[in-house]
C-alpha positions as CSV (number, residue, x, y, z in Angstrom):
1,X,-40.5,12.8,54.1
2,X,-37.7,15.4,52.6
3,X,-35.1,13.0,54.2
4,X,-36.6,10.2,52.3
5,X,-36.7,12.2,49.1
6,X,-33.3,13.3,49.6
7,X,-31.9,9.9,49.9
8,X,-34.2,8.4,47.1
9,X,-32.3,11.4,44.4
10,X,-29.0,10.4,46.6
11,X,-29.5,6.9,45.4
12,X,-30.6,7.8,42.1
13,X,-27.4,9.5,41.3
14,X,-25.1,6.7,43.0
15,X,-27.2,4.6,40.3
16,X,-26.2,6.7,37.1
17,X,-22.5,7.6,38.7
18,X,-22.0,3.6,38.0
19,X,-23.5,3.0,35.3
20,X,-21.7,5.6,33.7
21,X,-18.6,4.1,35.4
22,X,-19.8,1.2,33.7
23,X,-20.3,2.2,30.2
24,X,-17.0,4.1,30.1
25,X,-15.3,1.2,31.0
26,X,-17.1,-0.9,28.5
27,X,-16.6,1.5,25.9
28,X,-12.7,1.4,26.9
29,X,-12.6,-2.2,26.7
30,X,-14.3,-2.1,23.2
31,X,-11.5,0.2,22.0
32,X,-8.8,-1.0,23.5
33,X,-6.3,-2.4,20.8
34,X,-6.8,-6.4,21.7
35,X,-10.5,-6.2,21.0
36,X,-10.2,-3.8,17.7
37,X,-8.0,-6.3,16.2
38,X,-10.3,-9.3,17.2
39,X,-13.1,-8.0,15.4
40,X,-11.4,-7.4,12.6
41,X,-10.7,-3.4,12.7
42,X,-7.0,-3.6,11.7
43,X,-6.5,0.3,11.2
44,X,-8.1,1.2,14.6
45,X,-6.0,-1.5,16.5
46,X,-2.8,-0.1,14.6
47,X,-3.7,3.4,15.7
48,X,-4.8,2.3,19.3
49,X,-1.7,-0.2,20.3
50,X,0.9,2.5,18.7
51,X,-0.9,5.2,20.7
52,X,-0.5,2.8,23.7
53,X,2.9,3.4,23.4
54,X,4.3,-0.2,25.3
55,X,5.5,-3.4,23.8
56,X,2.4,-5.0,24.2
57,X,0.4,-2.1,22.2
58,X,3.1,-1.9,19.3
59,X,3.5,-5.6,19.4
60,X,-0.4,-5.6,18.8
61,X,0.0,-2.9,16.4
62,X,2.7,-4.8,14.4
63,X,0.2,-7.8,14.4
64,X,-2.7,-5.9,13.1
65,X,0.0,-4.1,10.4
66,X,0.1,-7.9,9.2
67,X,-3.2,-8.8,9.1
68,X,-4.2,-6.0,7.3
69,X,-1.3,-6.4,4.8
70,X,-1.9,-10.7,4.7
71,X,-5.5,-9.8,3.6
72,X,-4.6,-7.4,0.8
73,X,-4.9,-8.6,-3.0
74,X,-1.7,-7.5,-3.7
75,X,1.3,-7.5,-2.2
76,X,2.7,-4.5,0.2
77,X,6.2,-4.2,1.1
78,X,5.8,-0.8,3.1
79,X,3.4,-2.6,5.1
80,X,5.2,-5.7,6.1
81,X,8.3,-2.2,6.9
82,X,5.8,-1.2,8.5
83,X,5.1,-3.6,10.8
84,X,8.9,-4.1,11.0
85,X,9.5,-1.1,12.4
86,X,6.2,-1.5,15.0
87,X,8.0,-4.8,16.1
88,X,11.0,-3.5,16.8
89,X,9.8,-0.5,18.8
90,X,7.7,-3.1,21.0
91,X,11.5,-4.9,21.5
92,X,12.8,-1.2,22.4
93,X,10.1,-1.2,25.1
94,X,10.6,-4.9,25.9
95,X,12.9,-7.3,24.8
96,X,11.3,-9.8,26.6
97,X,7.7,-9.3,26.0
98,X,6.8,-12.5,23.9
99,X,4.8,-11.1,20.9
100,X,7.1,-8.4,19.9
101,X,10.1,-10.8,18.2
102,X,7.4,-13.1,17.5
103,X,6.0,-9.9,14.8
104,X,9.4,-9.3,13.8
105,X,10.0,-13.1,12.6
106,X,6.5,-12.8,10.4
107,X,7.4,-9.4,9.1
108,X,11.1,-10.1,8.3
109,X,9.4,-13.2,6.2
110,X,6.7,-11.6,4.6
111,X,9.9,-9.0,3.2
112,X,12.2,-11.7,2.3
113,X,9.2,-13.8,0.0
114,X,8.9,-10.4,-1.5
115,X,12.6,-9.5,-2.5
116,X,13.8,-13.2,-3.0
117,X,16.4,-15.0,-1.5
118,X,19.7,-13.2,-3.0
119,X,18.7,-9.7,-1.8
120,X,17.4,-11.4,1.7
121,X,20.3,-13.0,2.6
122,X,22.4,-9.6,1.5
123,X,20.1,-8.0,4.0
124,X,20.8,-10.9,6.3
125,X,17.0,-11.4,7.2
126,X,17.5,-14.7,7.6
127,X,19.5,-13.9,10.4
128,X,17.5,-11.5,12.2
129,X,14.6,-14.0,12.0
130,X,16.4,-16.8,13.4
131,X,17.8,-14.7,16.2
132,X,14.2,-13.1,16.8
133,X,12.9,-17.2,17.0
134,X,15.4,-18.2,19.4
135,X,14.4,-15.2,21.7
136,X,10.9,-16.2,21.4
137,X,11.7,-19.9,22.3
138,X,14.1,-18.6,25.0
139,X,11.0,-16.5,26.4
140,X,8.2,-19.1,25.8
141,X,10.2,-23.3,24.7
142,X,6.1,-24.4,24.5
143,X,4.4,-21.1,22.8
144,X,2.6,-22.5,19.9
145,X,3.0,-19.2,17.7
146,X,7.1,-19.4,18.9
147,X,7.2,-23.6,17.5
148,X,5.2,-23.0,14.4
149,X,7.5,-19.4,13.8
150,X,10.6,-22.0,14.3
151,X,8.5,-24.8,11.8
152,X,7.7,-22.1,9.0
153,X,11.8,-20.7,9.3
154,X,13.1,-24.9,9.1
155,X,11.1,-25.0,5.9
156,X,11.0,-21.6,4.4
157,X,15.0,-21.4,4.5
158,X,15.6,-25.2,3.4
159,X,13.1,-24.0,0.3
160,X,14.8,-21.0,-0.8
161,X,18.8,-22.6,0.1
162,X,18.3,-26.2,-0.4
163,X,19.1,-28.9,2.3
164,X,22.6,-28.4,2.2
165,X,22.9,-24.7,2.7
166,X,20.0,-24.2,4.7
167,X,21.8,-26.3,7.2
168,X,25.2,-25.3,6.7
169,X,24.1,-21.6,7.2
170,X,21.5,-21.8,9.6
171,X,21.0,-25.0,11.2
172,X,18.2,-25.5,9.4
173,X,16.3,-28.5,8.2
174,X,12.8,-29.8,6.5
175,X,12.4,-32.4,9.5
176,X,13.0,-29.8,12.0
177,X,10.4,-27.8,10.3
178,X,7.2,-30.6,10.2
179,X,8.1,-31.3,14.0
180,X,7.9,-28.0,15.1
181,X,4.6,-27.2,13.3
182,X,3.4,-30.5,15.0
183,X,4.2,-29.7,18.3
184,X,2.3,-25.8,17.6
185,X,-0.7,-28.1,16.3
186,X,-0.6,-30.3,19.5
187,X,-0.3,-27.0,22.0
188,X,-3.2,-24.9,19.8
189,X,-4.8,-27.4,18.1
190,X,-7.9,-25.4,17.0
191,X,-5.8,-22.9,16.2
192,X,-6.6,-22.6,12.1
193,X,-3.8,-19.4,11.9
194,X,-1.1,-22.1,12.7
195,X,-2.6,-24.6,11.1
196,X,-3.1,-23.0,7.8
197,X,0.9,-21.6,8.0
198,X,1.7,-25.7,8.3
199,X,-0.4,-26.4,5.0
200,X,1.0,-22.8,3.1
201,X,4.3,-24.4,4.0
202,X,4.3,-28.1,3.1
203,X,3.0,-26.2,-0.4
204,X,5.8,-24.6,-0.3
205,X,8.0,-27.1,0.3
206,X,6.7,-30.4,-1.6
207,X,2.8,-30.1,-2.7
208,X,3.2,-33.8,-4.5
209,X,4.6,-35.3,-2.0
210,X,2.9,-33.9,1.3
211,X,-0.3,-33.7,-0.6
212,X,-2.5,-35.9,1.3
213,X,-1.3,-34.5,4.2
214,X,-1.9,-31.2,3.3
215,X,-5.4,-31.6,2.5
216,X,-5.8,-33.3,5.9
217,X,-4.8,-30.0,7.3
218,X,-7.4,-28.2,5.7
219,X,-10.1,-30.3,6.1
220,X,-9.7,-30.2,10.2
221,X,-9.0,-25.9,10.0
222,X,-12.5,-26.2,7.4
223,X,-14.0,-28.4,10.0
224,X,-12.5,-26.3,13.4
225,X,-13.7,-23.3,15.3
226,X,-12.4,-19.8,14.9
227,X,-11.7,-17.4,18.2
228,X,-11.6,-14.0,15.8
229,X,-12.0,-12.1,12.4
230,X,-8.6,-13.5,11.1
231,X,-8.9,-16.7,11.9
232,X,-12.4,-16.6,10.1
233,X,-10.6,-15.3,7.0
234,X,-7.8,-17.6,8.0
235,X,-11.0,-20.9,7.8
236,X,-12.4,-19.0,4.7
237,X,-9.2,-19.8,2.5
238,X,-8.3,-23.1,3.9
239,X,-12.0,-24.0,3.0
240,X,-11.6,-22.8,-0.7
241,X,-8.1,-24.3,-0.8
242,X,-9.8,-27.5,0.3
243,X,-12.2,-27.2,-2.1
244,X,-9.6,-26.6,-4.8
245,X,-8.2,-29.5,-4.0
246,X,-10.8,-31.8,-3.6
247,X,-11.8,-30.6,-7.1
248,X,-8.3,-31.4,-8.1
249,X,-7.5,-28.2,-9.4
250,X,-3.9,-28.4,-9.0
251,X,-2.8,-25.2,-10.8
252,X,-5.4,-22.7,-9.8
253,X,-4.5,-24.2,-6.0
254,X,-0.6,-23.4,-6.5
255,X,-1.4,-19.8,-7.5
256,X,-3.4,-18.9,-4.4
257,X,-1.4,-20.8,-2.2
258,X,1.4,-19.0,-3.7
259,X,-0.5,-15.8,-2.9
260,X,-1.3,-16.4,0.1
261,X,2.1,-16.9,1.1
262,X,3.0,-13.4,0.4
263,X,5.1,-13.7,-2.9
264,X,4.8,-11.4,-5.7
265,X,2.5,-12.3,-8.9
């Protein structure tokens, strides 16, 4: 009878030694810097990937930076530094880990809409972003977030240089741009983060006369699925873009696409 006891509080305790096991490593996962940032806790996935201390963890730091930053009323230069400087410590780490030149092209962007073209270019950020893209396609030729990276650079450089410079300088061209964002869309095509870049971008570029196709953008990210907390935010504006649209409010649609892109007022 004791020896049955005894076992009985021996299994007892193997019972709460897992489950403890198990909570702990629940309550890990939960923290860890991925699933902060997928549920929308930016400053805890910053804190979390830095403390991490490895490419992956600043690369996911420098992505939360963004976010963050992206989702902000008004513009914030020390953030996109910020997540600058997070990038580039995750290419310290590893220069081959995927994610980390991948933040450094959308941070070096989010800088150069803010300072405009002439001080860019002094700052050669163009540069740096198209070295940063070939990396990533180097790394990863079919990555969607490395093609639509290389779609948002054909466009973004080709808007701010014109044709003829933006190919003279940096190979660059509005063709290159659309089929690059294309082939992101056909790899990740619920994807409404890429998507929504494609539709900001043809905005950019030429609202008149990629209009139509714009607004077919929106309606299938309006229409799609969404994996996390950005990409919910990321379906909330392309549904009241969409809506602008379809309302054909032309003007109060250029100012918050223009804000959404990350220029100043």
């Amino acid at each position: 009878m004791l020896g049955a006891v005894r076992a009985s509080y021996q299994l007892t305790a193997v019972f709460l030694l897992l489950f403890a096991l198990g909570t702990a490593a629940a309550s890990a996962a939960d923290n860890a810097p991925l699933a902060l940032y997928e549920k929308g806790d930016y400053a805890a996935a910053i804190d979390a990937g830095s403390k991490q201390g490895d490419a992956a963890g600043f690369a996911l730091a420098a992505r939360a930076t963004v976010a963050e930053a992206s989702l902000r009323d008004a513009p914030c230069m020390e953030c996109f530094k910020r997540a600058e400087g997070l990038a580039r410590q995750a290419i310290a780490a590893d220069a081959n880990y995927l994610e980390s030149q991948l933040q450094l092209v959308v941070a070096l962007g989010y800088q150069a809409r803010l300072m405009g073209p002439l001080r860019a270019r002094f700052q050669r950020l163009p540069e740096q972003a198209r070295d940063a893209i070939e990396n990533a396609l180097r790394l990863a030729p079919d990555d969607p977030w490395a093609l639509s990276a290389a779609g948002g650079f054909n466009i973004e450089v080709v808007r701010m240089g014109g044709r003829l410079l933006g190919n003279l300088f940096y190979g660059a061209s509005v063709d290159d741009g659309i089929a690059y964002f294309r082939r992101a869309i056909g790899k990740d095509p619920d994807n409404p983060v890429i998507k929504l870049q494609y539709a900001l971008s043809l905005t950019s570029y030429d609202f008149a006369a990629k209009r139509s196709e714009i607004t077919a953008v929106l309606q299938s990210i309006a229409n799609g699925p969404t994996a996390d907390a950005y990409g919910k935010a990321m379906k909330g504006r392309a549904t009241g873009m969409l809506d602008l649209l379809q309302q054909n409010k032309t003007e109060e649609y250029l100012l918050v696409a223009h804000r959404y892109l990350g220029f100043p007022p």
